[in-house]
KEDRENSE-724264 format. One record per residue: residue in three letters; z, y, x of N, C-alpha, C in turn. Coordinates in steps of 0.1 Angstrom, whole numbers, plus 5000, padded with zeros to 4 digits. Layout:
residues N
ALAZYXZYXZYX...
end
This chain:
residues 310
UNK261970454698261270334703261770204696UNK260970154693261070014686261869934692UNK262669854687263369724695262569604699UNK262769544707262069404705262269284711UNK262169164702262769054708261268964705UNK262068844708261068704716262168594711UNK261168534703262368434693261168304699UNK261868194712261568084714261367974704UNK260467874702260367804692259967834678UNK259967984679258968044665257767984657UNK257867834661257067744647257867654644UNK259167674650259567574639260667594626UNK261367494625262267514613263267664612UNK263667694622264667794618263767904628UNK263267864641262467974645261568054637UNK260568024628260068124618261268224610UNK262168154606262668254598263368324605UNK263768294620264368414626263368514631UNK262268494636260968564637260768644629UNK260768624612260768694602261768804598UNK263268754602264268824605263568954612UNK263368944624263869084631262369124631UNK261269114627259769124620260669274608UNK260969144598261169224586262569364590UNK263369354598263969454603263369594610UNK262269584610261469654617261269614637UNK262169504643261869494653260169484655UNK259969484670258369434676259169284683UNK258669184669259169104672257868944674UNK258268894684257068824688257768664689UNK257068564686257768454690256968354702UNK257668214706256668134714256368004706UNK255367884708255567794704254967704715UNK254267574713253367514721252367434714UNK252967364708251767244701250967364689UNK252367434682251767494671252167614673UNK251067714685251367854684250067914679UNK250267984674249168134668249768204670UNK248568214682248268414691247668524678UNK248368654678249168664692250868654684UNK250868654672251968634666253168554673UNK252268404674253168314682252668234696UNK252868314709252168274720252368134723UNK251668074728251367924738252167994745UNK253567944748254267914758254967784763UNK255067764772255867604781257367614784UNK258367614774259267694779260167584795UNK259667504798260167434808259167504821UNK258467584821257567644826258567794836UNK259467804844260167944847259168014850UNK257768014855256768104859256268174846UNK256068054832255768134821256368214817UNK257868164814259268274808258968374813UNK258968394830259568534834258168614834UNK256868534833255268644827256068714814UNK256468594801256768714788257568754787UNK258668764796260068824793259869004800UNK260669094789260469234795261269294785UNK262269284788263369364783263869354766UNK263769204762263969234754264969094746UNK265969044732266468914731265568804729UNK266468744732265768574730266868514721UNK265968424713266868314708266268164711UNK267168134718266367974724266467874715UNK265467764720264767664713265567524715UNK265167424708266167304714265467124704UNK265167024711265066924707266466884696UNK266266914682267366894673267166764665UNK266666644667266366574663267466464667UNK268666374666269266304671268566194679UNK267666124663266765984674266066024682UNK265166124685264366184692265066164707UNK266166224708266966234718267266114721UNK267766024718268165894722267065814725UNK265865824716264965754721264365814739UNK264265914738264066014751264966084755UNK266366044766267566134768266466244778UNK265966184786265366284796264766384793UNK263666304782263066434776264066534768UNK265066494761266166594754266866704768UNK266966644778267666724787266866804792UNK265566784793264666894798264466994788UNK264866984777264567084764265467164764UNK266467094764268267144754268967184767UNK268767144782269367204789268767244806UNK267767194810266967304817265967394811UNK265567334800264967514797265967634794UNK266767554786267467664783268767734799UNK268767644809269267714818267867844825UNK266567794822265767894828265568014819UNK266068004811265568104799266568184801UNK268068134801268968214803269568284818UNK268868174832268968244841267968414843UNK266868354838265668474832266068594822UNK266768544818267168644804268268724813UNK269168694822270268774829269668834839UNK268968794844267968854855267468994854UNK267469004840266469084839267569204828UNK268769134824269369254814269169224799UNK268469104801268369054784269168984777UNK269769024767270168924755269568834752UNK270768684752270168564750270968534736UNK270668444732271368374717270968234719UNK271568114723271267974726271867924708UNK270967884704270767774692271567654697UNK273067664689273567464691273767414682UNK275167334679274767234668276367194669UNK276567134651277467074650278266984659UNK277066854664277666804667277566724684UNK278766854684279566874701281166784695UNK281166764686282766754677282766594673UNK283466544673283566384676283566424655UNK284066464650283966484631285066374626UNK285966304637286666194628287366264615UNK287966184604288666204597290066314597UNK289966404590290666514594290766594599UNK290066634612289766744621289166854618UNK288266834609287767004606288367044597UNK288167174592286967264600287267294617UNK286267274628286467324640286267454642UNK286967504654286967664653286267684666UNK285967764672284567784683285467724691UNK287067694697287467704707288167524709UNK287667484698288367304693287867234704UNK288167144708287967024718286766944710UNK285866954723284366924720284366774726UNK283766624716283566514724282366484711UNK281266504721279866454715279966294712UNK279566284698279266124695277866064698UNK277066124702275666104710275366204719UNK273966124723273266244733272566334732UNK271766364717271866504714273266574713UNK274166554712275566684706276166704724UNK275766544733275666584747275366714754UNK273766694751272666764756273166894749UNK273166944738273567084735274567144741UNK275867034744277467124745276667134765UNK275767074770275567114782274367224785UNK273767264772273167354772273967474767UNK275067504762276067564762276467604774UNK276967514781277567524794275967614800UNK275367554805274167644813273967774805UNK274267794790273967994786275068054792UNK276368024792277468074793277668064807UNK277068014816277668024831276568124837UNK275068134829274368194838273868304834UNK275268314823275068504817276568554816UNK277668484826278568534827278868694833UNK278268714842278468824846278368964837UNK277268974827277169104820277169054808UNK277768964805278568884790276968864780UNK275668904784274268874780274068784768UNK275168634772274868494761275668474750UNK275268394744276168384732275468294724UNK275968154724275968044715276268044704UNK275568034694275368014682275267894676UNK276567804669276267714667276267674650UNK275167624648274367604637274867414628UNK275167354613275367234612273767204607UNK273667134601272267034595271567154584UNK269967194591269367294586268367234573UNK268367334563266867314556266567434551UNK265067454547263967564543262767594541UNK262167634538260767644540259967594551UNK259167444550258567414556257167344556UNK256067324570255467304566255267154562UNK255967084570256266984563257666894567UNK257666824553258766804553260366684563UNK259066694573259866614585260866674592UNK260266834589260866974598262466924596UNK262466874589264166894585264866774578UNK265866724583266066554576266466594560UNK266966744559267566744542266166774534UNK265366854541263766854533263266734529UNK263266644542262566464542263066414528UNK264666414525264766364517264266374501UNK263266424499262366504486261466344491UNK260666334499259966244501260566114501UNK261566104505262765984502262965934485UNK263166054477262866064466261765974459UNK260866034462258965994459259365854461UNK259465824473259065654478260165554467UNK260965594465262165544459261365504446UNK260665574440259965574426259065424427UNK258665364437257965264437258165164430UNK257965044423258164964417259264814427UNK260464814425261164754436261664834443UNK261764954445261965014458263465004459UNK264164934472266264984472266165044486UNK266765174480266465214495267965264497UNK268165214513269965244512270265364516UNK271165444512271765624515272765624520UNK273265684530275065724532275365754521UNK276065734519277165854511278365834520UNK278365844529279965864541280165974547UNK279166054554278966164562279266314553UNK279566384558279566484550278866594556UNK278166664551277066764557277566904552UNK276766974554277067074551275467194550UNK274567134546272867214549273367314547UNK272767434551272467594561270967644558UNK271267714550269867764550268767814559UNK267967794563267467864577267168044572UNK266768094563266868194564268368314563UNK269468204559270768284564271068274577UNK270468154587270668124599269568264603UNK268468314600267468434608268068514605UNK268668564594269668704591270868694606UNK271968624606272868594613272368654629UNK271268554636270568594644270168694650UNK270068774637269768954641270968984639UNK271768964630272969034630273969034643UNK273668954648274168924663273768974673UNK272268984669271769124686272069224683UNK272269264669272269434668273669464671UNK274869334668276469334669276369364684UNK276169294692276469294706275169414715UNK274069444714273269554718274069674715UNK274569684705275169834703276069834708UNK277269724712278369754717278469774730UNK277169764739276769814754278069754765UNK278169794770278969704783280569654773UNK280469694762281669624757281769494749UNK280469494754280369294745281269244751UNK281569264766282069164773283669124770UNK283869184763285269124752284969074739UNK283569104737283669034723283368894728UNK283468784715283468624717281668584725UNK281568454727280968404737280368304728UNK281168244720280668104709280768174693UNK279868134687279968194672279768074665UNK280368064654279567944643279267984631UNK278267924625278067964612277267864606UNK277967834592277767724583277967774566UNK277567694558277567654542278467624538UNK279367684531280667594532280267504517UNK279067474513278867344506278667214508UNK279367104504279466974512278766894506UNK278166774510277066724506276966544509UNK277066484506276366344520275066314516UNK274366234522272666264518272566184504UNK273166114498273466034490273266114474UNK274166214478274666344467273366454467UNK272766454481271666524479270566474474UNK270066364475268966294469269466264451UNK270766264450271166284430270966484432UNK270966544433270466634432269266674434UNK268366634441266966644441266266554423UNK266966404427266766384413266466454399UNK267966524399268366594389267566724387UNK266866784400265966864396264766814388UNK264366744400262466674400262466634384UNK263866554373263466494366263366354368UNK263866284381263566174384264566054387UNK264365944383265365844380265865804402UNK266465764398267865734411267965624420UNK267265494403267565374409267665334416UNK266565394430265365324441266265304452UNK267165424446268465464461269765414460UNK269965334472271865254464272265344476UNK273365414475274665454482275065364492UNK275165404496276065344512277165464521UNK278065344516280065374516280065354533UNK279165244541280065234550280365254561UNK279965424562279965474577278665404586UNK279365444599278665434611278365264617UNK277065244615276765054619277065064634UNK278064984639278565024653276964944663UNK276264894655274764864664274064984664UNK274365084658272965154653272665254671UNK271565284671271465374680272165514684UNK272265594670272865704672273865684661UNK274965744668275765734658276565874658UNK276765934641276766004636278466054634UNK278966144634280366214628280766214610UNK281266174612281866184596282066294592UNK282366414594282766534590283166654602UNK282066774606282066824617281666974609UNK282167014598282267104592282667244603UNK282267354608282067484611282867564606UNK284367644613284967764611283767874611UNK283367954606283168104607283668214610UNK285168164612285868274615285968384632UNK284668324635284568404645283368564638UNK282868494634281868594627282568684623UNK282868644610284068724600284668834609UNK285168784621286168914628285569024634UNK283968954633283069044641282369114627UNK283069154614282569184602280669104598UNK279969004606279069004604279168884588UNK278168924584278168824565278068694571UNK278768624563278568454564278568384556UNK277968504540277568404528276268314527UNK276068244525274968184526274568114509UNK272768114510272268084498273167934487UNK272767924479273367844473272067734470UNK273067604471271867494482270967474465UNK271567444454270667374446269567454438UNK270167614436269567734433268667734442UNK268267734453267467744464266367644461UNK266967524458266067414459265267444443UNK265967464433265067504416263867544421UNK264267674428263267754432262167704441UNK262367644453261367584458260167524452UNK260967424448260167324440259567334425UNK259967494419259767534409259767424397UNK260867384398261567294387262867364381UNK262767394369263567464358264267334353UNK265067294351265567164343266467224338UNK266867234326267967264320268867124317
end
């Protein structure tokens, strides 16, 4: 009998490729969406909805969904907490209910990133520098208290994604291609961190991981409940968006000028403010033998954009 899971958020950035993940594994693997679902591949579902969840849920993993956008969240905390932490408490009280494997989607930044502190290790002292990194470490908290009992959950936390998309908003390291473009204008100064240090993640090493995770803890049957609770997994290539837009350059062929660098951190007006460096241990993976090589960011990108530059 076939396996099968239910990968939440299955139209967006990393949900397709995990969808494809356990698709291309042979699972019967099905995802949800809302604005942008195609039946029956990817059902119209509400996931703030508990009457919808518990209609599609039937015995099988989830990997949950989450508002990852920082301004999004700040602009709308409410609406972030309805996303990032009552659905995901209904999804996961649903998912235990019933004997299912959950996998909650988080995020770097639960980790304040000051100078010197990483790499964090799943177990480092968490202090959100906004209310998205809020909203996730308490969407954390709701996988892990309401799948304690048959050890069910397991947070997965993810730093700044890019991949195949349909467009390029999906992802702020994609946008910056279009950041690119606009820059070309006649006049254009457009200003870039170069302070922050990133670390982009491929989304299709992020859908590998994902399966590697249900099949780690499904087969180990009532003995998950010693294996770990928090997993992380990142790129260990570093970046600030600054460095990535001279790489985009350097592919595309395209001059720089449009973009000046910016040395100086966090504007203590700005609305969200960002961590300097919130770099990801793997070493929880690692002990659990699962791979945590990931693609190689600028090889990836040649290829996308089918630009050969020598």
């Amino acid at each position: 009998m076939a396996k099968s899971a239910l990968i939440t958020g299955a139209s967006g950035l990393l949900g397709r490729q995990v969808l494809q993940a356990f698709q291309r594994a042979g699972w019967e693997a099905v995802g949800t969406g809302f604005t942008r679902a195609k039946p029956p591949t990817i059902l119209k579902v509400d996931i703030s909805d508990s009457t919808a969840i518990e209609q599609v849920l039937d015995k099988i993993p989830l990997v949950g969904a989450a508002n990852r956008f920082p301004d999004k969240c700040e602009a709308d905390p409410d609406g972030a907490r309805a996303v990032n932490v009552e659905s995901t408490r209904t999804l996961a009280q649903a998912a235990s209910a019933r004997g299912i494997f959950f996998i909650y989607i988080s995020t770097d930044y639960l980790f304040s990133g000051a100078p010197g502190e990483a790499p964090y290790e799943v177990d480092s002292p968490t202090q959100p520098p906004n209310i998205y990194g809020q909203t996730k470490l308490d969407g954390e908290k709701a996988t892990l208290e309401q799948t304690k009992d048959q050890g069910l959950g397991v947070v997965l936390r993810v730093p700044v994604l890019y991949g195949s998309a349909e467009e390029p908003d999906a992802s702020s390291v994609n946008m910056l291609l279009d950041v690119l473009w606009k820059s070309q204008e006649k006049g254009s100064k457009i200003k870039m961190d170069d302070w922050a240090q990133r670390y982009p993640t491929n989304t299709e090493d992020a859908g590998r991981v994902c399966l590697d995770i249900a099949v780690k803890y499904l087969e180990a049957g009532d003995a998950r409940t010693s294996l770990p609770r928090i997993l992380q997994f990142s790129s260990e290539e570093r970046f600030t968006k600054y460095e990535i837009c001279e790489l985009f350059a350097d592919i595309m062929g395209l001059p720089l000028q449009g973009i000046i660098a910016n040395k100086e951190g966090n504007d203590l007006n700005a609305s969200v403010q960002r961590p300097y460096d919130t770099h990801l241990s793997t070493k929880a993976l690692k002990d659990l033998g699962i791979d945590v090589r990931a693609q190689d960011f600028k090889a990836w990108w040649r290829r996308e954009v089918k630009a050969f530059r020598r």
